[in-house]
N, C-alpha and C positions, 0 to 999 in steps of 0.2 A: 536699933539699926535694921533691924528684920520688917520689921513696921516700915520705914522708907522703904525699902525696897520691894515692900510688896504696894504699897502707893505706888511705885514709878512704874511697877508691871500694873497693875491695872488704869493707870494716866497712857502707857504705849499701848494697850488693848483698846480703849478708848478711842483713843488717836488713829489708832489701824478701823476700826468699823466708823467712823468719822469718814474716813479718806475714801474707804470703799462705800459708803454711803454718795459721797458727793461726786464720786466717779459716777457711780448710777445717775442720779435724780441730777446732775451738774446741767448738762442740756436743757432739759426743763425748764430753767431760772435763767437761758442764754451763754453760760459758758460752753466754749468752742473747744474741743479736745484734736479737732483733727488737721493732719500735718495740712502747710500748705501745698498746693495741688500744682504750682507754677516752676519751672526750674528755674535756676541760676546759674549762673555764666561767668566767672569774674577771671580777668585774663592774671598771667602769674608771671612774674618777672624772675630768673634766677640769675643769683650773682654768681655764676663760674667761672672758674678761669682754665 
């Protein structure tokens, strides 16, 4: 049991310098990380009475 559980801590170590890896280098290969720049407007209807 000690065995799995140190696999799944080093598979989410893994996973965590993975993700901050492709955070970094992500732009590079054309991923987009930033918000859209445009607002939005959408009207809202409320049912009160």
């Amino acid at each position: 049991m000690a065995r799995l559980i140190k696999y799944f801590l080093y598979l989410g170590i893994l996973t965590a310098i993975a993700l901050i890896c492709y955070a970094y280098i992500g732009p590079w290969f054309g991923a987009d990380f930033s918000a859209p720049l445009e607002e939005v407007r959408k009207p809202v209807v409320l049912d009160g009475q």
